[in-house]
N, C-alpha and C positions, 0 to 999 in steps of 0.2 A: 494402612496407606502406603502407596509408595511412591518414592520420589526421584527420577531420573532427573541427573545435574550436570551437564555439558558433557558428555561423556562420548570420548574419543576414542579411537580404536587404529591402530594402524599394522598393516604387516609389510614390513620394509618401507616402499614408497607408496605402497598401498593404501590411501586412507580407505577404512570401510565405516567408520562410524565419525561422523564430523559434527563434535559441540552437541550433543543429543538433547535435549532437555524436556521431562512431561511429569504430569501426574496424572496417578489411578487413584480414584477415592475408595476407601473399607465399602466393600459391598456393592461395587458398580461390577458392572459387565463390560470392560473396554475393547476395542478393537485396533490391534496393531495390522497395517498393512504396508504391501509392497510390495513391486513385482523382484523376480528372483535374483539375487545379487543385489539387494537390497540394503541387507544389514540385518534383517530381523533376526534371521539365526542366532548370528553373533552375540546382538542383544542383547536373546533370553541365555544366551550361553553366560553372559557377564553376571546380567540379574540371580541365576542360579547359583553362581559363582565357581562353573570349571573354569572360564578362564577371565584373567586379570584385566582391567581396562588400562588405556596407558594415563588418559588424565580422566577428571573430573570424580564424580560419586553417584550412588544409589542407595539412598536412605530408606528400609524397610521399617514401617511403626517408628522412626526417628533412627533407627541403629544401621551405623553403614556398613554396607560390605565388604566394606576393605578391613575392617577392624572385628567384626562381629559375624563373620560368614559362617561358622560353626551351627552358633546361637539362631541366627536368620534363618539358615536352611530346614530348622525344625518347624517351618509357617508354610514352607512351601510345600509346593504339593506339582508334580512337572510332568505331564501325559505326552510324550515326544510324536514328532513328526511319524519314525519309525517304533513300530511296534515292539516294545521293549518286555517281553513273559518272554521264563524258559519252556519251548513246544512240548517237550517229552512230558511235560507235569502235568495235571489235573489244577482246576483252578482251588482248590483248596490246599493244595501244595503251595503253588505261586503265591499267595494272600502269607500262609504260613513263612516264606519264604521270606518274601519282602519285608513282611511285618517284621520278622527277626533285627534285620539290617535298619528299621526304625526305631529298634527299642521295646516290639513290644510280647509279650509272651503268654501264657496264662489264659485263665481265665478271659480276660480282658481283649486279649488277643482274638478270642475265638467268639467273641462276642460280636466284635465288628466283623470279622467272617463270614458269619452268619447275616447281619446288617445289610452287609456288599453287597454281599450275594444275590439277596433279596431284589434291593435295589437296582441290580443291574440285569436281573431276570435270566440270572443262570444259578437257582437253586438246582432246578432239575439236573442241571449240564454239571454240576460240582464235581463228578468224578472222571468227567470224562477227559481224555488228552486232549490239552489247547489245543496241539499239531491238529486236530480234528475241527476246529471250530472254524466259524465262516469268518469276514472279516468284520463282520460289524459286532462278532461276541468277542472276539479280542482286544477290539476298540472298548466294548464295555470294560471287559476286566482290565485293562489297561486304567483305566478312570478308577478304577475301584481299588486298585494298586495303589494310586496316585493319593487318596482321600484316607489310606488305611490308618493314618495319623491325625487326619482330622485338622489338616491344615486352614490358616486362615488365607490362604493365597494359595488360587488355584493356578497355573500355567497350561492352558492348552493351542498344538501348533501343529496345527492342521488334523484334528478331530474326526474330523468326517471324510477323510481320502480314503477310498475303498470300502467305502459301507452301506449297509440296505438303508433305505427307507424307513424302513422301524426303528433301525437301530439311528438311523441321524434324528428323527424324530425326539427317542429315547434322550441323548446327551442334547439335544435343546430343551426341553423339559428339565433332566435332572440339573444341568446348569442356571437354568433361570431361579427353579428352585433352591440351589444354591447360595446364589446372590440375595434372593429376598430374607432371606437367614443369616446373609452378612458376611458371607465369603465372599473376597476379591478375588476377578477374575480379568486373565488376559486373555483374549484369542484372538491368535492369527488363523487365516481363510486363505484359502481362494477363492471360494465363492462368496463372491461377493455379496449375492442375496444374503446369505446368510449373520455377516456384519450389519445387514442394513435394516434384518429383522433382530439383532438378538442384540445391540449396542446401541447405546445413545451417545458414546462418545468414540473419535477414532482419531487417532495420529498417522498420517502415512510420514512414509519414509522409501525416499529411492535414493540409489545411490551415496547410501550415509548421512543424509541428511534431510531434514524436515521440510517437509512439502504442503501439508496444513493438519491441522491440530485445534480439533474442537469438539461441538456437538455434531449431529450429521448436516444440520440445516447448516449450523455454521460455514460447515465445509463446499455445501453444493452454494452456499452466497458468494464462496469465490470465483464462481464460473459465473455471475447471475447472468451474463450478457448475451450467455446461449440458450438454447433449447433443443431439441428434438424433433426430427421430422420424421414419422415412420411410413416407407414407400414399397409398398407391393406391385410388383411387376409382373406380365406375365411371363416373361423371361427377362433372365440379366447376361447381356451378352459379355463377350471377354474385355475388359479394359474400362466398362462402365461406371465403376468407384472412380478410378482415377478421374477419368473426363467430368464426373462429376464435381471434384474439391478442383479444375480448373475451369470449371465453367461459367467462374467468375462472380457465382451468388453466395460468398459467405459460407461457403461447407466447406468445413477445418478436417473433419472425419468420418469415416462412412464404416458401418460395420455391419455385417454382412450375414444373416440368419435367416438359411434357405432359400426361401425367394422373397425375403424382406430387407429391404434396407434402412438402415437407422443412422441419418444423416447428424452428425451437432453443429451445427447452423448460428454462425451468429448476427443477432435480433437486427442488430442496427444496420446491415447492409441486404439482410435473405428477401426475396420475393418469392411468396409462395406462385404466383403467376408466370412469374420467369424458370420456376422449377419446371413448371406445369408442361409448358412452351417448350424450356429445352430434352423433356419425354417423349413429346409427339414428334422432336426434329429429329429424333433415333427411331422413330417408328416405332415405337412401346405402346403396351396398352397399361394403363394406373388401373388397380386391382382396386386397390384402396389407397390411402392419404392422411394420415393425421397426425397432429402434435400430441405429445404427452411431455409430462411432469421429468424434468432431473432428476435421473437417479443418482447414487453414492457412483456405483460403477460411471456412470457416464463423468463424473467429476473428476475421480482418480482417474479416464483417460485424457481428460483436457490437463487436470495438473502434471499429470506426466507423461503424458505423451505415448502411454504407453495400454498396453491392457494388463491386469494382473498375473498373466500366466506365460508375459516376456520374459 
């Protein structure tokens, strides 16, 4: 289990982390988010324990990090942003390598080796130089680096930037699996689908501090009062968002995919008739027209104003 407990973070006048507070339960799949300048970095930098917080705590299995970060760090397990193998090695070098710097050697060593390996479906690929490999088998041994101790706390932040298909497939399978086995796991995204498919619970955080904090339903109950309009046009001429969120029915925000617009609209003043009206007075033709369900993403732009990849 782990327990974030007000935890503050400042560089000079800088606050980057204000009063933080959450929990992740043994063997949940959590989702930290936020768009860039966030804090999240910071964070898992603290959580992991390079660097200090200035107040509060992070209690891992009951033991804080301020006193026990030695002891803590042998649970975690930290698959970074940036791709962290030496290129010039073969992945059973790196596995060797890292394993070393975990403690482990031996037989035992080379047991989980062989395990990874499997696991991450680079038996075949084992001798070849990583400098060779695509990004999505880096991404694996990366993960496979990360687990060569068998930690109960996984950390992954930002997983799937730069990788195939198969291979993001791969780490949402082998982390779900994970979890159901009873590893705790954190993951930050930016895609957003992908918190929305593989977490039940999410904390956002913008600008240092907590924005909402719960299950996912919980979270999109805090917008409950919008919805979704999705508008097909057969053209969108220049200036048309904007005229839209002034056009006086309730559009807060308009985002814009292709030739589709996805209005969030809120309930208690929108007329879908008055939308309708104000298309044909720009001379537009409606392709199509419907409402759909809140998503996660659509919530995290209402609570912060923001899209994930500001």
């Amino acid at each position: 289990m782990i327990e974030i407990k007000d935890v503050t973070k400042s560089y000079g006048r800088h606050k980057v982390l204000q009063n933080v507070s959450f929990e992740i339960m043994k063997g949940e799949l959590f989702g930290l988010l936020g768009p860039n300048g966030a804090g999240k970095s910071t964070l898992i930098d603290i959580l992991t324990g390079i660097q200090p917080m200035d107040s509060g705590d992070i209690l891992i299995n009951g033991k804080s990090i301020k006193t026990d970060k030695v002891e803590i760090r042998k649970h975690l397990g930290l698959v970074p942003q940036d791709i962290a193998l030496l290129e010039e090695l073969n992945a059973v070098d790196n596995l060797e390598y890292f394993g070393g710097l975990y403690g482990l050697y031996g037989a035992e060593l080379k047991a989980q080796i062989e395990k990874l390996l499997e696991v991450a479906g680079l038996t075949d690929k084992r001798k070849e130089k990583v400098k060779n490999y695509s990004g999505g088998m880096k991404r694996r041994l990366n993960i496979a680096v990360a687990m060569l101790h068998n930690p109960s706390i996984l950390i992954l932040d930002e997983p799937t930037v730069g990788v195939d298909a198969q291979s993001r497939q791969y780490i949402f399978d082998y982390i779900q699996e994970l979890a159901a086995q009873g590893t705790t796991i954190l993951y930050t995204s930016h895609y957003m689908e992908e918190i929305e498919a593989l977490c039940d619970r999410v904390f956002i955080l913008d600008l240092g501090e907590e924005v909402a904090y719960g299950t996912k339903e919980e979270v999109k109950k805090l917008v409950g009062h919008t919805q979704t309009v999705v508008l097909t046009l057969d053209r969108i001429p220049n200036g048309f968002e904007e005229a839209l969120k002034a056009s006086e029915n309730g559009v807060q925000h308009v985002l814009l995919k292709e030739e589709t617009l996805e209005l969030t609209v809120d309930q208690t003043i929108f007329s879908m008739m008055k939308l309708i009206g104000f298309v044909e007075q720009e001379q537009l033709v409606i392709k199509s027209l419907s409402i759909k369900e809140t998503t996660l993403e659509e919530a995290f732009l209402q609570l912060t104003g923001k899209t994930l990849r500001d």
